[in-house]
C-alpha positions in Angstrom: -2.0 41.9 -9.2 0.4 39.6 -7.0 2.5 37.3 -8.5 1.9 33.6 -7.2 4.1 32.5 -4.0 7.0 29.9 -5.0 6.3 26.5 -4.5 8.0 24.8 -1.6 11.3 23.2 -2.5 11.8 20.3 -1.1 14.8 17.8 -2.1 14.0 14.2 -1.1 17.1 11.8 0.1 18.9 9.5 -2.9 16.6 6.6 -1.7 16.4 3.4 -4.4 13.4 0.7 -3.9 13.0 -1.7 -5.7 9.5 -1.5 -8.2 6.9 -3.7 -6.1 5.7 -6.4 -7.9 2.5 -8.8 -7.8 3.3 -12.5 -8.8 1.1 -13.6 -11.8 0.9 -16.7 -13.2 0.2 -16.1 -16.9 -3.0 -18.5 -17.4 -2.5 -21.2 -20.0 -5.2 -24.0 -20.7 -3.9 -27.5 -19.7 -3.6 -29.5 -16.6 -1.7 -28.3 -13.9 -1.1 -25.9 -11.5 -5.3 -24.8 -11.4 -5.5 -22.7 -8.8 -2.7 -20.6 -9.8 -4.4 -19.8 -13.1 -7.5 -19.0 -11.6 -6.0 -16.9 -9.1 -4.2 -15.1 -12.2 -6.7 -14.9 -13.8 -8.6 -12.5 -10.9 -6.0 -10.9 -10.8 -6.3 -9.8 -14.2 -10.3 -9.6 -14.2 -10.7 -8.2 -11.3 -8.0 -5.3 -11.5 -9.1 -4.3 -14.5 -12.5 -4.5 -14.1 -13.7 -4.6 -10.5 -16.4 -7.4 -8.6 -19.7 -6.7 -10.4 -18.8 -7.0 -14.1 -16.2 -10.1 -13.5 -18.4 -13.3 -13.8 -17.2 -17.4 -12.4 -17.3 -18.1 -16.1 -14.9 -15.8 -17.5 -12.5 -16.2 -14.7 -12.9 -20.0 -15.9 -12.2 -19.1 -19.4 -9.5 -17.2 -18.8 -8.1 -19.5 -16.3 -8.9 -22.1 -19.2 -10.5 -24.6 -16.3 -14.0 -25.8 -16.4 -16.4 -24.2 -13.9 -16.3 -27.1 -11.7 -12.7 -27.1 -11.6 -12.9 -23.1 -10.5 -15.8 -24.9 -7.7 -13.7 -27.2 -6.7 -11.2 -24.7 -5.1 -13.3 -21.6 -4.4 -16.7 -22.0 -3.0 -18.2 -18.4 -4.8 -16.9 -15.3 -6.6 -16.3 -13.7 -2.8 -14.1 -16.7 -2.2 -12.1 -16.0 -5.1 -11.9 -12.3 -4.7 -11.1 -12.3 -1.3 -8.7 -14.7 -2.2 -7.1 -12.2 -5.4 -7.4 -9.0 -3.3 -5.1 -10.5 -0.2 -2.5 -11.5 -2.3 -1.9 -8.4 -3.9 -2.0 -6.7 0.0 0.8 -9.2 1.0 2.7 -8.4 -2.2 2.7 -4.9 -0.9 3.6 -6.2 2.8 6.6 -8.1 1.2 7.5 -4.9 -0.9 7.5 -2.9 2.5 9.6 -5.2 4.8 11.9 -5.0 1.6 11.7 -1.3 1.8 12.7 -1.2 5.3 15.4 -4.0 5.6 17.5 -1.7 3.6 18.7 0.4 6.6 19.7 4.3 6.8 18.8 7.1 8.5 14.6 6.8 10.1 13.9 9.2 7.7 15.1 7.6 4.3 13.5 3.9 5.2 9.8 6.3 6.1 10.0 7.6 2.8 11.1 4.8 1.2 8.0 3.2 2.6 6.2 6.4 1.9 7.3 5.3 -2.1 5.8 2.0 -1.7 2.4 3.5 -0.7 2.1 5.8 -3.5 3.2 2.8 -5.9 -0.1 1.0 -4.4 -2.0 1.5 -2.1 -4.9 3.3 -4.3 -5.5 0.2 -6.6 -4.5 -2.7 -4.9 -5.4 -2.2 -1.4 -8.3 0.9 -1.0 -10.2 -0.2 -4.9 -10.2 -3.4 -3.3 -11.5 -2.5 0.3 -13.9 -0.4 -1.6 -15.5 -3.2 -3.2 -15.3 -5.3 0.0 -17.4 -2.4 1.9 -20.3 -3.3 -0.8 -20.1 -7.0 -1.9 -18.3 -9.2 0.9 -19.9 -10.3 3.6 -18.5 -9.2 7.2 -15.8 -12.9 7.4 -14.1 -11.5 4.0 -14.7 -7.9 4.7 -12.3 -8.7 8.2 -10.1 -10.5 6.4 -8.9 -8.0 4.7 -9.3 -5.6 7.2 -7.0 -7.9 9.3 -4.3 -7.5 6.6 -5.0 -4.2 6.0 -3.9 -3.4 9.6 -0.5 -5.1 8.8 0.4 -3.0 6.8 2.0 -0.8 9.5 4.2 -3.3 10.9 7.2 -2.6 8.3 6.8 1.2 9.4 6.4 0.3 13.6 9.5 -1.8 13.0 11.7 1.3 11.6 10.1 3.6 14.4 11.5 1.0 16.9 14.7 0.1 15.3 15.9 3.9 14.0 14.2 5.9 16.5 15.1 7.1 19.9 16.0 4.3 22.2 13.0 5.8 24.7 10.7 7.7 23.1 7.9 9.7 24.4 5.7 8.7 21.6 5.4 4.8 21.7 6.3 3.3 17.6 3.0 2.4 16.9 1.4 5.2 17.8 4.3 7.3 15.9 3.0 4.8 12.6 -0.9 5.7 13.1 -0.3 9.2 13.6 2.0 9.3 10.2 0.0 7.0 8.4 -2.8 9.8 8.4 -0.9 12.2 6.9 0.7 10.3 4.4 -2.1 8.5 3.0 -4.0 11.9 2.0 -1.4 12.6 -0.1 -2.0 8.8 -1.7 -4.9 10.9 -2.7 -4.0 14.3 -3.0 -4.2 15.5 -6.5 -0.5 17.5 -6.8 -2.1 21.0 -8.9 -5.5 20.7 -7.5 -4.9 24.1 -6.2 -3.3 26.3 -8.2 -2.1 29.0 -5.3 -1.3 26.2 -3.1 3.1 26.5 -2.3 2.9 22.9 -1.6 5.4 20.7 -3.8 3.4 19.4 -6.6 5.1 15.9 -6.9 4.3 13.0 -4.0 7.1 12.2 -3.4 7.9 15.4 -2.3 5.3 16.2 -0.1 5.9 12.7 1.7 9.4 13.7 2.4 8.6 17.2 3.7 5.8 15.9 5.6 8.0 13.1 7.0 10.5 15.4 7.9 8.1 17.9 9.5 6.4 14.6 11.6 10.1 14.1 12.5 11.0 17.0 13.9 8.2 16.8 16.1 8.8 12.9 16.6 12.3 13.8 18.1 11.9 16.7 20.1 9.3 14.5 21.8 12.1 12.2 22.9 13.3 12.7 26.0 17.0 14.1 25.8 16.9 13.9 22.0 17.1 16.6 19.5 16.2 16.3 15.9 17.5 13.6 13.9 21.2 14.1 12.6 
């Protein structure tokens, strides 16, 4: 009998970013500052929880508002949710264009970016897109769809600003085609295969996936070798 084949070792750069953060207004009954509570408030229901078993009355308890105070500045529970779910996709956006302003190498801001993903991408922006597919109607469902697509800005914006100065493979196509490949491994469970000689942590397999997309990325590049 064989023995198993070594894992892949891969040794990702010292990259630092800074843990991503949603704002949340802790609700507290009184007057004041209503919408932010309610808005906490689904945040906390509806991240725990989901759309179907969160109803207008508990996110008015919570909130500790009346429910005419919760009508008053949402017209349903899609309104509200809609509301919840883009805020948390934005806090991700803000966490990103953090991720990139920090400079280095194309390579360290990708996986820094890549870090962000993995942080949250499968609860606070595909759970919720989920949920939209099934209970928003199609004005909400594009709304976050529009932010969604955003998203890739931070990572077009490194292509263009630490990539070759004329590459063959224009930045936003370079994000879409390395968007694909890292959000799989979002999903990827790290010993779903036990003879796989992938690395097992994500984080690793972003980097040597990044660096492999690299690779390609600059020998594309006309009169550009890999990056240094």
């Amino acid at each position: 009998m064989s023995s198993p084949r070594p894992r892949v070792q891969v040794t990702p750069p010292r990259v630092s970013v800074a843990k991503p953060q949603v704002r949340v207004v802790v609700p507290r009954p009184g007057r004041g500052g209503g919408r932010d509570r309610i808005v906490a408030a689904g945040l906390q229901l509806f991240g725990t929880r989901g759309f179907s078993d969160v109803s207008m009355q508990e996110v008015a308890k919570t909130a500790g508002v009346t429910k005419a105070a919760l009508y008053y500045h949402f017209t349903d529970k899609v309104d509200l949710y809609t509301t919840v779910a883009l805020q948390r996709i934005h806090s991700i956006r803000d966490a990103m264009d953090a991720a990139a302003a920090e400079g280095g190498t194309l390579e360290e801001r990708l996986i820094r970016l890549a870090i962000v993903g993995f942080e949250r991408m499968a609860t606070d922006v595909y759970a919720p897109h989920l949920h939209a597919h099934q209970h928003l109607d199609d004005e909400h469902h594009m709304q976050l769809h529009k932010a969604m697509d955003e998203l890739q800005e931070p990572v077009v914006r490194c292509f263009a600003e630490a990539g070759p100065p004329e590459p063959e493979l224009a930045p936003r196509a370079a994000s879409e085609l390395l968007a694909g490949v890292l959000f799989s491994l979002i999903f990827a469970a790290g010993e779903s295969n036990p003879e796989s000689t992938l690395p097992t942590g994500q984080v690793e397999r972003a980097t040597l996936a990044i660096r492999l997309f690299l690779r390609g990325y600059w020998s594309l590049a006309e009169g550009s070798g890999p990056e240094a």
